[in-house]
Structure formats: C-alpha cells, structure tokens
ROSE-4610 file (N, C-alpha, C; in Angstrom, 1 decimal, always signed):
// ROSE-4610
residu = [X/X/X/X/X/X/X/X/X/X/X/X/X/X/X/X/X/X/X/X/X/X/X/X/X/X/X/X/X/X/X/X/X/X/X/X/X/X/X/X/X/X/X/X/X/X/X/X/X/X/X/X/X/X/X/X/X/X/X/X/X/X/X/X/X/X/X/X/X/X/X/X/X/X/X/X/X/X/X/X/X/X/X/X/X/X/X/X/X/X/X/X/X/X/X/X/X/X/X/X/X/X/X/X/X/X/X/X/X/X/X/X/X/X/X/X/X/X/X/X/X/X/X/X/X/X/X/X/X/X/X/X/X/X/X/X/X/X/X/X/X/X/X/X/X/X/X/X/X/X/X/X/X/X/X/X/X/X/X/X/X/X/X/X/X/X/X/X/X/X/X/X/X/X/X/X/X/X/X/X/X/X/X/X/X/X/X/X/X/X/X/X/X/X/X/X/X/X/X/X/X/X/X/X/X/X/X/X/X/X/X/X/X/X/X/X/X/X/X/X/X/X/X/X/X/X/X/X/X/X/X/X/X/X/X/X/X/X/X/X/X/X/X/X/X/X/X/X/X/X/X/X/X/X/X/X/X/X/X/X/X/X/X/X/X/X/X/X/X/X/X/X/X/X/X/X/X/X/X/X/X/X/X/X/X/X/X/X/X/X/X/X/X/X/X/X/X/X/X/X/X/X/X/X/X/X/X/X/X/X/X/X/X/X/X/X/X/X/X/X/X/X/X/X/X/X/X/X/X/X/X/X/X/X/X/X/X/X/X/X/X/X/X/X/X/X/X/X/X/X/X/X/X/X/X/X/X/X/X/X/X/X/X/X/X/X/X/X/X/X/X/X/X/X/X/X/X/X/X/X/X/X/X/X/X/X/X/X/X/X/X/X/X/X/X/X/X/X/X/X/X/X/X/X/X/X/X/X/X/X/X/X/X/X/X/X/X/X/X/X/X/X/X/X/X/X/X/X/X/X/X/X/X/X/X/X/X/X/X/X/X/X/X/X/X/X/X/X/X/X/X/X/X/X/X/X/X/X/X/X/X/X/X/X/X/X/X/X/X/X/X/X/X/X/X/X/X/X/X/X/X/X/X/X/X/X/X/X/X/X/X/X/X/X/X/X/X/X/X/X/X/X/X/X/X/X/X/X/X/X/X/X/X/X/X/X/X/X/X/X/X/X/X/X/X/X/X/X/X/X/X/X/X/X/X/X/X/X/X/X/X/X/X/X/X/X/X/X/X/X/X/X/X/X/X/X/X/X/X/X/X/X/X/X/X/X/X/X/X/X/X/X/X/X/X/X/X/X/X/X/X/X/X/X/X/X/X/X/X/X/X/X/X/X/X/X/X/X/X/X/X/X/X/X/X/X/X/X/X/X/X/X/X/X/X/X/X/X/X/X/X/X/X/X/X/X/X/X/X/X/X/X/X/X/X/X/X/X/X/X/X/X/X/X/X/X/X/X/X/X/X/X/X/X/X/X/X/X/X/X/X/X/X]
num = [1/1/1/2/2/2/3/3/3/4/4/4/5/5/5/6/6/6/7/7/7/8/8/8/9/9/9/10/10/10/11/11/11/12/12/12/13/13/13/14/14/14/15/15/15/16/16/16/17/17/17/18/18/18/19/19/19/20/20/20/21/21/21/22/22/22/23/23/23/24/24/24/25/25/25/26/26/26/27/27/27/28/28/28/29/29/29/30/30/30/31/31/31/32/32/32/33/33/33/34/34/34/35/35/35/36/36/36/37/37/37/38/38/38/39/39/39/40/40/40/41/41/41/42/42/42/43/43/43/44/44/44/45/45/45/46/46/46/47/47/47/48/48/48/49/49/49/50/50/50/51/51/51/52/52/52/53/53/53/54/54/54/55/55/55/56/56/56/57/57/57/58/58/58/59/59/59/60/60/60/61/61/61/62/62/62/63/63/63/64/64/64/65/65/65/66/66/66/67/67/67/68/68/68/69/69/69/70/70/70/71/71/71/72/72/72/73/73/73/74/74/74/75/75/75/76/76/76/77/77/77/78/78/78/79/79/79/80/80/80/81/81/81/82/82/82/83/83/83/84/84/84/85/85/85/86/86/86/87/87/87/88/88/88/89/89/89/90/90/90/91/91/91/92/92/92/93/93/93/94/94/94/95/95/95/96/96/96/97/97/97/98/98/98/99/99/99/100/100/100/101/101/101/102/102/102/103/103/103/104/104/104/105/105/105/106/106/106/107/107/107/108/108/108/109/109/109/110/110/110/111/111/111/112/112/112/113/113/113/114/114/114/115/115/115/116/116/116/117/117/117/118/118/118/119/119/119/120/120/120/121/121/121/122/122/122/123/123/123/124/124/124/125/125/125/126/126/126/127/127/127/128/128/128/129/129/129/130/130/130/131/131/131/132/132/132/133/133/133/134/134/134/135/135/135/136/136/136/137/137/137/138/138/138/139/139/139/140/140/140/141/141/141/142/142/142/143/143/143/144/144/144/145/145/145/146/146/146/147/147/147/148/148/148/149/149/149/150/150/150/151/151/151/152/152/152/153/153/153/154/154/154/155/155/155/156/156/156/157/157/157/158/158/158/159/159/159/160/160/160/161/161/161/162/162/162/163/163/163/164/164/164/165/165/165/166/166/166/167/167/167/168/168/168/169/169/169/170/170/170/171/171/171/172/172/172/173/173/173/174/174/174/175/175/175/176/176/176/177/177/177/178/178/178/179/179/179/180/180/180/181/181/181/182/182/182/183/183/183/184/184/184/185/185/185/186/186/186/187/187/187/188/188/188/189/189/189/190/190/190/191/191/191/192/192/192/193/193/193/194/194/194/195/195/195/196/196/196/197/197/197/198/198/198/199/199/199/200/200/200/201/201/201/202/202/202/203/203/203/204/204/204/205/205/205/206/206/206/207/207/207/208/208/208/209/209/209/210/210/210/211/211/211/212/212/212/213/213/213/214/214/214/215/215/215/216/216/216/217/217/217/218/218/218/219/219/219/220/220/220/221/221/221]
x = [+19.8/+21.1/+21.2/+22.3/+22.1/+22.8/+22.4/+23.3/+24.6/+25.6/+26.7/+27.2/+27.0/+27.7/+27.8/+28.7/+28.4/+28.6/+29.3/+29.3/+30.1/+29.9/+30.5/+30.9/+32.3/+33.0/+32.1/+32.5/+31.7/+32.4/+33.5/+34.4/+34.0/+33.8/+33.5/+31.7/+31.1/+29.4/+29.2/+30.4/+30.0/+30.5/+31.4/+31.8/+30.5/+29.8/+28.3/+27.5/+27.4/+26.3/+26.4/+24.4/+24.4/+24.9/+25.3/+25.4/+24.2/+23.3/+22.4/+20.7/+20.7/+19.8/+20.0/+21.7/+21.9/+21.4/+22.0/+21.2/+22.5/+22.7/+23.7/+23.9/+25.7/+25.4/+26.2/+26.3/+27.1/+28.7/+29.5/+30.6/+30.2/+28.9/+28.6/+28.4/+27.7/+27.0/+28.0/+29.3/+30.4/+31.5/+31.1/+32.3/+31.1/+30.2/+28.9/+29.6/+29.4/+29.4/+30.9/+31.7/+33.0/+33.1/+32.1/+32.4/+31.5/+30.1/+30.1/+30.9/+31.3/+32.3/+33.3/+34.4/+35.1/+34.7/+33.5/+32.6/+32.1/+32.2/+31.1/+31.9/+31.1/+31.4/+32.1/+33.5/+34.3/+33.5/+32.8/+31.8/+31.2/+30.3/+29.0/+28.8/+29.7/+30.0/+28.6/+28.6/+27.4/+27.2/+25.9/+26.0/+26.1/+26.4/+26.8/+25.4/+24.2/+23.2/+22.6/+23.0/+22.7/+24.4/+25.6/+26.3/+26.0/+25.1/+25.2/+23.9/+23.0/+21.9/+22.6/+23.9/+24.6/+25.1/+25.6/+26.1/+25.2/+23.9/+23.4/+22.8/+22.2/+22.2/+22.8/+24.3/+25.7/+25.5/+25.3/+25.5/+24.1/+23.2/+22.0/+22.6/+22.7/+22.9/+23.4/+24.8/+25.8/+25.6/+24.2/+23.9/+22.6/+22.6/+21.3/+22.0/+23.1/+23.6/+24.6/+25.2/+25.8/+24.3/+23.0/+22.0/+22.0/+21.5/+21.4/+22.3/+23.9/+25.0/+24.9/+24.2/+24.5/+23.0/+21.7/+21.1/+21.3/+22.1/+22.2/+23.3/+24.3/+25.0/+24.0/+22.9/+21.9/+21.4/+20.8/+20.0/+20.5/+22.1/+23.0/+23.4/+23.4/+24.1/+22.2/+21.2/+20.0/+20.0/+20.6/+20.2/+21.1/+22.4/+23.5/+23.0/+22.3/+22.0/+20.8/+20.1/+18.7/+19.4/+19.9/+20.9/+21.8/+22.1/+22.8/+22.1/+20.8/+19.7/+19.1/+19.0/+18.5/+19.3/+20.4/+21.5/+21.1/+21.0/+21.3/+20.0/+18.8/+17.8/+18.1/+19.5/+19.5/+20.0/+19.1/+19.8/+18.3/+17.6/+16.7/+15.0/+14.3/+13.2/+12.2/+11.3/+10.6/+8.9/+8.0/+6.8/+6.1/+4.9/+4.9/+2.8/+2.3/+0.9/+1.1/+0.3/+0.8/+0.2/+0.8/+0.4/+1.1/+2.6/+3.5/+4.6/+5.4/+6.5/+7.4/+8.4/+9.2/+9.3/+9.3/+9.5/+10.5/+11.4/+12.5/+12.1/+13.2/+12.5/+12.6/+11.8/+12.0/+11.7/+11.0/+11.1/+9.2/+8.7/+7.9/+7.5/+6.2/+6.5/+5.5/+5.5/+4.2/+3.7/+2.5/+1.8/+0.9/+0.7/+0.4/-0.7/-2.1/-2.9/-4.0/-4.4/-5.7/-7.2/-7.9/-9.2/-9.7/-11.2/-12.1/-12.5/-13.8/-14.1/-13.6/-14.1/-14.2/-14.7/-14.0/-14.0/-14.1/-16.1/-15.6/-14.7/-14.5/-13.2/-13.1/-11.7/-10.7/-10.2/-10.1/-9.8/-8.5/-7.6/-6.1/-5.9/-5.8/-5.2/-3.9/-3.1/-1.8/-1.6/-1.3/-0.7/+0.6/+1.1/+2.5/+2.4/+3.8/+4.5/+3.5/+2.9/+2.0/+0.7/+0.0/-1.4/-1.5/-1.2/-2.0/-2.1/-3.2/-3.5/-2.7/-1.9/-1.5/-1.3/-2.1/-2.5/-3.3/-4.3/-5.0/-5.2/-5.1/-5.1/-6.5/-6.8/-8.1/-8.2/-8.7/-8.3/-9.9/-10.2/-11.4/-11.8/-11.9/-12.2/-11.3/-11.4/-10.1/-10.5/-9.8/-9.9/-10.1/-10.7/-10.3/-9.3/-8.4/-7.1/-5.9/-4.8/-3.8/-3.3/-3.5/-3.6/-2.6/-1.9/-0.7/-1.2/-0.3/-1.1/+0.3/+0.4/+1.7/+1.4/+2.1/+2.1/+3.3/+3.2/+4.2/+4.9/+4.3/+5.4/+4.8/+4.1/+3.6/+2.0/+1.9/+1.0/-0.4/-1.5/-2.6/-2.2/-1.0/-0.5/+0.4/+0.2/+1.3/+2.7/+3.0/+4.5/+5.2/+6.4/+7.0/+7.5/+7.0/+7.1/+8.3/+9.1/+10.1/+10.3/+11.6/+11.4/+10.9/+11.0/+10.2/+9.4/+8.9/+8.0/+6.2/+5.9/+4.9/+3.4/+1.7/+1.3/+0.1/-0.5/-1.5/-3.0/-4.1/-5.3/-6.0/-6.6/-7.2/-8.9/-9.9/-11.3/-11.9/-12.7/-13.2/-14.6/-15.5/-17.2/-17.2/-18.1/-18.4/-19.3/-19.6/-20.8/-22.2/-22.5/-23.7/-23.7/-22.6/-22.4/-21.6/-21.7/-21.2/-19.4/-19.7/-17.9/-17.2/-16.1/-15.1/-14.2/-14.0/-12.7/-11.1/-10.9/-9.4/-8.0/-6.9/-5.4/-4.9/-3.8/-2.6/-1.5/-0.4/+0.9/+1.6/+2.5/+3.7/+5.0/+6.1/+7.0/+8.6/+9.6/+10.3/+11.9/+13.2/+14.3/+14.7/+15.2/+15.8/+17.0/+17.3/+18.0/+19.3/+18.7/+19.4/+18.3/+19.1/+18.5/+18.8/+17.9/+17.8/+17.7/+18.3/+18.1/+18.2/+16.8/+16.5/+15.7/+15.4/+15.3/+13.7/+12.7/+11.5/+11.3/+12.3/+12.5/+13.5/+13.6/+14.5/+13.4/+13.7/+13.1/+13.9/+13.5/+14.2/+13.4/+14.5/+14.3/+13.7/+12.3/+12.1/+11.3/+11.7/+11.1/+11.3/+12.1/+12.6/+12.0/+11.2/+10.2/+10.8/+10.6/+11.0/+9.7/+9.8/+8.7/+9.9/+9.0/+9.0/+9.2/+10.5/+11.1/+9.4/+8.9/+8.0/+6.3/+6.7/+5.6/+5.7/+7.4/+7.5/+6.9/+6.5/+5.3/+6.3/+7.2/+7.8/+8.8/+10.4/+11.7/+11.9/+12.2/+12.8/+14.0/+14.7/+16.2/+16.0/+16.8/+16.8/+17.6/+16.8/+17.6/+18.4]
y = [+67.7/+67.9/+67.1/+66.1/+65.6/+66.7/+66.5/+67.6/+67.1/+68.6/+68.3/+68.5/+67.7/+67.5/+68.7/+69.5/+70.8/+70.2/+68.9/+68.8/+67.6/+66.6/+65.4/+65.4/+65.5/+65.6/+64.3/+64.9/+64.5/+63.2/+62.7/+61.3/+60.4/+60.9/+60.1/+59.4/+60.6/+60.6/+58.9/+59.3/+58.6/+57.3/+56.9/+55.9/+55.0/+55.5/+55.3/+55.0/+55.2/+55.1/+53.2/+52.5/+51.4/+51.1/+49.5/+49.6/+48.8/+49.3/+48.5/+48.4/+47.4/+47.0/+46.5/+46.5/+46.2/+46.8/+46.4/+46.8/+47.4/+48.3/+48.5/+47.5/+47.3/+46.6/+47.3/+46.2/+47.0/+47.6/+47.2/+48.0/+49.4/+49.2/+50.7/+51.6/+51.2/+51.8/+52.6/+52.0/+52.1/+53.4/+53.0/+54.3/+55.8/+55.4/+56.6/+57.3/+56.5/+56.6/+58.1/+57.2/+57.6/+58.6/+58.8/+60.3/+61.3/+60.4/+61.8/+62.5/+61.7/+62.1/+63.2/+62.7/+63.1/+64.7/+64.9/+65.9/+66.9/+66.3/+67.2/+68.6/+70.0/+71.1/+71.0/+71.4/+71.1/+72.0/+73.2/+74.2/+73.9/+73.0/+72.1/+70.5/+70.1/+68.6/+67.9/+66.7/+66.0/+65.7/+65.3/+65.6/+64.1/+63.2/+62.3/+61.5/+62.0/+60.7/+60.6/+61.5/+60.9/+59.9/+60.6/+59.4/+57.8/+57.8/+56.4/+56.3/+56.6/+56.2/+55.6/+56.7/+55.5/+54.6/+54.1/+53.3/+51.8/+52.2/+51.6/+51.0/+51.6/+51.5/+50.1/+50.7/+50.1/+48.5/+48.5/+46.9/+46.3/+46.8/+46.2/+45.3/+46.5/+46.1/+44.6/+45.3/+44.1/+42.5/+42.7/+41.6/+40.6/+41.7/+41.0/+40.2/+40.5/+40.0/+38.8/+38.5/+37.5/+36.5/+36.9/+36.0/+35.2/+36.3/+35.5/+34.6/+35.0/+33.7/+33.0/+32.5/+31.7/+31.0/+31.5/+30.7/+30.0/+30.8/+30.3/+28.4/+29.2/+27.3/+26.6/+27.1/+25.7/+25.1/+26.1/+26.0/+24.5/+25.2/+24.2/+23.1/+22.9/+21.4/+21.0/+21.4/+20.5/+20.2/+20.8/+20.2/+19.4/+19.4/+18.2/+17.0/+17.0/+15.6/+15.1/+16.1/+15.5/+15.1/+15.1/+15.1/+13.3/+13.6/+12.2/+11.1/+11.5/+10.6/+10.0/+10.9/+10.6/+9.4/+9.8/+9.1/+7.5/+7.3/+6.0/+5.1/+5.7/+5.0/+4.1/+4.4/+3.8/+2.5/+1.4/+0.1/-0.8/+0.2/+0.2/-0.3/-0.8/-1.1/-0.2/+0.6/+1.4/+1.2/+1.8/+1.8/+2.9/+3.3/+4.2/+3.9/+4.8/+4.9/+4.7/+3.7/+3.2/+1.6/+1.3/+0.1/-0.9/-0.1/-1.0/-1.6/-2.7/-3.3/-4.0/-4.5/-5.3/-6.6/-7.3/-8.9/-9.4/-10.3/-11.1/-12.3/-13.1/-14.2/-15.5/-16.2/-17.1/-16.9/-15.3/-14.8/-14.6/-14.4/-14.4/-12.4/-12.1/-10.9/-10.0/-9.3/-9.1/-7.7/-8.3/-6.9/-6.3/-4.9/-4.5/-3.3/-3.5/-2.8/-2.3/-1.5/-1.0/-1.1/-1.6/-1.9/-1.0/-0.1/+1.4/+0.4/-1.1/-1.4/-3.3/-4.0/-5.3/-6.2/-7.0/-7.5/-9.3/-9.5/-11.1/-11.7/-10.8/-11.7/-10.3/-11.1/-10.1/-10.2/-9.9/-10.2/-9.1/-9.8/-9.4/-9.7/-8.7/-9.0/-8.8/-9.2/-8.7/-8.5/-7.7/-6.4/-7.0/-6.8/-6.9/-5.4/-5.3/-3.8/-3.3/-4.0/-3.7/-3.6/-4.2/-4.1/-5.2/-6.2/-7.3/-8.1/-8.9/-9.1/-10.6/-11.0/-12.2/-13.5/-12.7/-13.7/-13.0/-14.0/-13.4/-14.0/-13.4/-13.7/-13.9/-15.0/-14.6/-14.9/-13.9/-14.6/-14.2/-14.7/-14.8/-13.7/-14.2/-12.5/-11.8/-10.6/-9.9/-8.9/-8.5/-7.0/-5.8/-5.4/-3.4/-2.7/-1.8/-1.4/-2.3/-2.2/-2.8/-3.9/-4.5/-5.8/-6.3/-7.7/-8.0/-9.3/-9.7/-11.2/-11.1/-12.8/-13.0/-13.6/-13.2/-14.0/-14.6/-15.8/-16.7/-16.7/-15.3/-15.0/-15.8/-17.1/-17.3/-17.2/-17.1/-16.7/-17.6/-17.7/-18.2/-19.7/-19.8/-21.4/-22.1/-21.1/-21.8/-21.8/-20.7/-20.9/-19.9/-19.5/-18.8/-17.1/-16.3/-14.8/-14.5/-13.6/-12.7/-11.4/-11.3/-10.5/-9.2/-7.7/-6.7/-6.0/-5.2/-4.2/-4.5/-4.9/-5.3/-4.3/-4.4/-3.8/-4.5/-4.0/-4.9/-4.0/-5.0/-4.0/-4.8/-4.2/-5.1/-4.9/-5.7/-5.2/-5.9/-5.5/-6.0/-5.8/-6.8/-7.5/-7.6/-6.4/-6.6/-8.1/-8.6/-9.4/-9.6/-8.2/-7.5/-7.4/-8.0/-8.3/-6.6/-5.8/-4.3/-4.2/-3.4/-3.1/-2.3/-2.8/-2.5/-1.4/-0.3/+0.8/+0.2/+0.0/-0.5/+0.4/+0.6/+1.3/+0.8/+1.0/+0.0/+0.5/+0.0/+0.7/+0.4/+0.5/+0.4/+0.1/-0.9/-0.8/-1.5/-0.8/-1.4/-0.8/-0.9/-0.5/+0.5/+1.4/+2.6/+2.6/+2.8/+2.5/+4.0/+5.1/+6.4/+7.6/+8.9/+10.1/+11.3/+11.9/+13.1/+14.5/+15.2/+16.8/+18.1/+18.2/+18.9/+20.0/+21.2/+22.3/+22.6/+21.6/+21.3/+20.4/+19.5/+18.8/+17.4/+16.9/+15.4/+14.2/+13.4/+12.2/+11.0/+9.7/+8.8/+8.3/+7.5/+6.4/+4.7/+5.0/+3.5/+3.2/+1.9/+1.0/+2.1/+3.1/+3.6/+5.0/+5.4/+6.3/+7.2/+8.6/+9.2/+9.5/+9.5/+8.8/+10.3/+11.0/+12.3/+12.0/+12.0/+11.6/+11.8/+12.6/+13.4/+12.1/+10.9/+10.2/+9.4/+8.8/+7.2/+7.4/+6.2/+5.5/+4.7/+3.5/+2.8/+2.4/+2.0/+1.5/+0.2/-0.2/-1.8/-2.0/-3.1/-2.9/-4.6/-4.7/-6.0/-6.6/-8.2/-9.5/-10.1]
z = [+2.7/+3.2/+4.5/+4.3/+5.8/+6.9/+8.3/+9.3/+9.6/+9.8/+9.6/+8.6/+7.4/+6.1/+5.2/+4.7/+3.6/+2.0/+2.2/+0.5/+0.6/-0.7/-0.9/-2.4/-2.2/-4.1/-4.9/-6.4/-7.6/-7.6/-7.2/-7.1/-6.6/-5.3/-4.0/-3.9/-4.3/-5.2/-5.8/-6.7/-8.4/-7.4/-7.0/-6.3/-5.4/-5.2/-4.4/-4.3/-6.2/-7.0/-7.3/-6.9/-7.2/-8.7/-9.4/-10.1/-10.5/-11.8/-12.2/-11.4/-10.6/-9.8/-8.5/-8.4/-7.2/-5.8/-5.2/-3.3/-3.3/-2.2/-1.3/-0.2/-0.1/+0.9/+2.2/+3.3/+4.3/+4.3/+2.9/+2.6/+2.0/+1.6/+0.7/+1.9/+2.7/+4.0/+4.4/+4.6/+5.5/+4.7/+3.3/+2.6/+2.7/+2.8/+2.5/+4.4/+5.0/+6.3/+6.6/+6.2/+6.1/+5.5/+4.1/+3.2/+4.5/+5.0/+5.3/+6.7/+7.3/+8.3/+7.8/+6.5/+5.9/+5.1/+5.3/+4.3/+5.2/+6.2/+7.8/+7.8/+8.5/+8.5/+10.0/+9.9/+11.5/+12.5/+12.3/+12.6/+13.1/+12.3/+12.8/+12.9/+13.4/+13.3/+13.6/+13.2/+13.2/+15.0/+15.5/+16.8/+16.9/+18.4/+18.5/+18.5/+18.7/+18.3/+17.1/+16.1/+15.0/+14.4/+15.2/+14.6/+15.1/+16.3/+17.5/+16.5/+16.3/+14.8/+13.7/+12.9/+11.8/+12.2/+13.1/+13.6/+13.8/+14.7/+15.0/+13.8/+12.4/+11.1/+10.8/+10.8/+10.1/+10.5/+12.0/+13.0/+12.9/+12.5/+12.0/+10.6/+9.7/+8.7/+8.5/+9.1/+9.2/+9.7/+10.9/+11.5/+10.3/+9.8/+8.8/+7.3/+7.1/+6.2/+6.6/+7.8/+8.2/+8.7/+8.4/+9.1/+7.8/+6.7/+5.5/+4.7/+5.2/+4.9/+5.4/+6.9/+7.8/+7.4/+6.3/+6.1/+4.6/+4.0/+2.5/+2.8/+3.6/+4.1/+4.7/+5.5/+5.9/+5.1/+4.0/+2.9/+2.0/+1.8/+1.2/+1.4/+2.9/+3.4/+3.6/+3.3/+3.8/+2.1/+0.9/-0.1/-0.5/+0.4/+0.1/+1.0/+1.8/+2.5/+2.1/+1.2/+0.4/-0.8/-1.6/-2.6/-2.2/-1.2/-1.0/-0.3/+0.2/+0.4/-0.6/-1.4/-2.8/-3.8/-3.9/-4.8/-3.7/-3.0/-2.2/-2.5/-2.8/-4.0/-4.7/-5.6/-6.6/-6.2/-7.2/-6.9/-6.2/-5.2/-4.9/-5.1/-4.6/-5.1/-4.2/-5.1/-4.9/-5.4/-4.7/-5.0/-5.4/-5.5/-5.6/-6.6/-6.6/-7.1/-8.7/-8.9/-10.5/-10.6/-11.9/-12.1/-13.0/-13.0/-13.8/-12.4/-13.3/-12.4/-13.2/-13.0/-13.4/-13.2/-14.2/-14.0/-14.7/-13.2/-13.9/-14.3/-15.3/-15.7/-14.8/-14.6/-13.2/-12.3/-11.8/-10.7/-10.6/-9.2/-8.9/-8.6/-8.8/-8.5/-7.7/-6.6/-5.4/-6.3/-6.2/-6.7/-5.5/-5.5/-4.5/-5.0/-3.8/-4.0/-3.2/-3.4/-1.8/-2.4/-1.2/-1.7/-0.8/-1.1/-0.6/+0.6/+0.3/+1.5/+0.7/+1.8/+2.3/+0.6/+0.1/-1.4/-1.6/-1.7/-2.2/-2.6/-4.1/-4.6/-5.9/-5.8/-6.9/-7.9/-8.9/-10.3/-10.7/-10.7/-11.2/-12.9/-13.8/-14.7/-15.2/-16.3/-16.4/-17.9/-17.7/-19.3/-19.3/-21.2/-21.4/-21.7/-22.0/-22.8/-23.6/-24.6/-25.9/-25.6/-24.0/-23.9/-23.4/-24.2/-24.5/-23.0/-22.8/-21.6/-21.6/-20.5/-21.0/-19.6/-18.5/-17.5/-16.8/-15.3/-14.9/-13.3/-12.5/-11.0/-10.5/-9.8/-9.0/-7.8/-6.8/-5.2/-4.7/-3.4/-3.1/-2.1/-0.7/+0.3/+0.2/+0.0/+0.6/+1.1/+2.4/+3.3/+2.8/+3.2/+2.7/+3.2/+2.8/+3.1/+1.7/+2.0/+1.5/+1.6/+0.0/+0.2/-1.0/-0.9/-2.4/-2.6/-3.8/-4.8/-5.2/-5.6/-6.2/-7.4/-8.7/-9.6/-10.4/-10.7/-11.2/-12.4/-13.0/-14.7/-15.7/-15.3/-16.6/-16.9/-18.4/-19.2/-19.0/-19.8/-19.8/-20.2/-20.8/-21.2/-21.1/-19.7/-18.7/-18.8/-20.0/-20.2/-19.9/-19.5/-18.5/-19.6/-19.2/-19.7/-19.7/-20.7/-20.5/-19.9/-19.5/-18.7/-19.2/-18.4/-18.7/-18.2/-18.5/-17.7/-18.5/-16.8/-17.0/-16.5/-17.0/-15.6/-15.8/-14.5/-14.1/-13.7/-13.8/-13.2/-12.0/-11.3/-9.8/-10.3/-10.4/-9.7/-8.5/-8.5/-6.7/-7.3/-6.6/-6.2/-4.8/-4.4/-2.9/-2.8/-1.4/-1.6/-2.1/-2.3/-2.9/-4.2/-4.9/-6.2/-7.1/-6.0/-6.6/-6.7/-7.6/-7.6/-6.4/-6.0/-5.2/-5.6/-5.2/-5.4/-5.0/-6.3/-5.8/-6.6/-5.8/-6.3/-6.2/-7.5/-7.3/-7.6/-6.8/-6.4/-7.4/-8.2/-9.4/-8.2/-8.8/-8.4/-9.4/-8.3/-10.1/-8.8/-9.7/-9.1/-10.0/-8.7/-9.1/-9.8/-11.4/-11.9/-12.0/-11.7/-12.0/-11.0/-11.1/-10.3/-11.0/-11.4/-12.4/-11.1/-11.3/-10.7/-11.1/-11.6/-12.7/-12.4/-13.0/-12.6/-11.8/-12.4/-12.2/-11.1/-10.4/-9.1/-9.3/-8.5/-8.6/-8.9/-9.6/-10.5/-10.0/-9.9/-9.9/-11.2/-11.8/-13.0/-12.8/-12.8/-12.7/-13.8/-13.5/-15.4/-16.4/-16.5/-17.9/-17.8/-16.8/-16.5/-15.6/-15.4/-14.1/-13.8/-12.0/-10.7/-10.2/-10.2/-8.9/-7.6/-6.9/-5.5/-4.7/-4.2/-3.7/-4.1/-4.7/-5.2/-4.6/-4.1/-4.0/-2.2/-2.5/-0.9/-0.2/-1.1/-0.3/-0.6/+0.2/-0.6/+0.3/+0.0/-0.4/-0.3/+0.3/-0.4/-1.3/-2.1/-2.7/-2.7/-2.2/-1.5/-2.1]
C-alpha cells in the first residue's frame, strides 16, 4: 500500500497496465502519479517528501529519456554523414588487400605490393579471368615495405590484352637465394554501394570489398 493512498479504481488500474513487454514511460509515471494524488486519503494525505521523492523520480525520469532522443539524432546524423561519405566512393579508385585489378585497353596498370624484408629481385606474374597466366614482370632490387611495378597490357607475344579483370602474384628471392614474404593490394573503381544489414560493401571488379577493408582511394584522372 503506498502512504496516503486508500484505493485506485479498477479503470484507472487497467489504464496502467504495460502493454506486452513494454517499459513504462514518463507519461505512464505521470498518470500513476496523478491517480495516486487523486486516490490519497484527505485524512492522511501523502507527506510532502515522499511527494518531492515522486517528483524527483518523475524529473529523473524525464531527463533520461530526452538524453536518449538527443542520442538516437547523433546516432542518426553520424550514420547520414557515413552514408554520404560512402556514396562519394563511387566513381572512385580504390585499393584494398587482394590481388585482382582492372585493365583498360591501351592503358598501363600500377600494381601494388609489400615486401616482409629487402628483395634481389621480383617475379610478377599475371592471371586472366580464367587463370591462365598470360605475362610476366621481372624487376631486380627491391626495398622492403611498399613497393609498385607497371605493366603494359600486353601478353607474352607482345600483343595488347583486352580489357577486364585481371590478377596478379608477386615472389621475392632474398640475396641468400630464400624466399621473400610479399602482399598484394587489389585495386579497381567503385562502381556502386550496397547497405546491407551485415555492413556497407562497395562494388569493385563485380565483387563487394567491405568499406572497413579499403587501404586507399584514388580519384581518377
């Protein structure tokens, strides 16, 4: 029995009751509030610091629920400026851990890759669509860290490739004749932007590349 109060009609009750699984919120607080004022024994009126307790209740309440509106719009406008950072990708040339890229016809294309330590020399090969190996790069010292090679589109017979999605492999020979640890970056343009319930994707070479993957953007010349 709260103090004060002798009884709260079966109307007013039923009105009170959550529905389902809901919470109460600070309008429920406020009619509960109100019944029991409305319900109090004029005899034994409630005393003034348990009403300055509902009260204090009520303005708690109240302050806790305008916190969480005022974070649900941050929430919102941080995923409308990630949202429209994202969309501006597209069009874009991006990188990212991989080993495919695109090649136009005519066009030259930087491939890009990281060597563990310091590399006599380097052996670039190049994949078409289907596997097939159909040129091959060779360059001589190269640094440890991040390093690129250019290749000219065409094939082992010298004749100029179509365009397409291409990929490539790097090895490395220390001077000691041992193998070199090398990674190589994928790159290609962002053709589209998926936002999907599992995260945002951009579309490169026909593939979605997880925003949260790409290493580097480009704009193209």
């Amino acid at each position: 029995m709260i103090p004060g109060v002798t009884s709260v009609s079966g109307n007013t009750a039923a009105s009170l009751e959550p529905i389902g699984n809901q919470a109460l919120g600070k309008d429920d607080f406020l009619k509960l509030l109100i019944a029991q004022l409305s319900a109090q024994d004029p005899m034994d009126p409630m005393s003034s610091s348990d009403f300055s307790a509902q009260l204090a209740q009520f303005s708690g309440l109240e302050q806790m629920t305008n916190v969480n509106k005022n974070l649900e719009k941050i929430y919102q406008l941080e995923m409308d400026s990630q949202h429209t950072s994202t969309i501006n990708l597209i069009g874009k040339t991006v990188s990212s851990t991989g080993n495919t890229f695109n090649h136009s016809s005519g066009s030259h294309d930087v491939l890009s890759y990281s060597l563990g330590s310091d590399a006599e020399s380097v052996n670039i090969e190049i994949f078409d669509r289907e596997g097939n190996r159909v040129d091959r790069v060779k360059l001589g010292d190269q640094a440890k860290g991040k390093n690129t090679a250019s290749w000219d589109g065409f094939n082992f017979m010298g004749s100029p490739l179509p365009a397409g999605t291409y990929s490539f492999r790097v090895t490395g020979l220390s001077a000691a004749g041992g193998p070199v640890a090398a990674d190589t970056f994928s790159s290609g343009v962002v053709s589209d932007i998926v936002f999907g319930e599992s995260g945002t994707y951009a579309i490169v070479n026909g593939q979605e590349l997880p925003i949260n993957a790409i290493k580097r953007v480009s704009i193209n010349q």
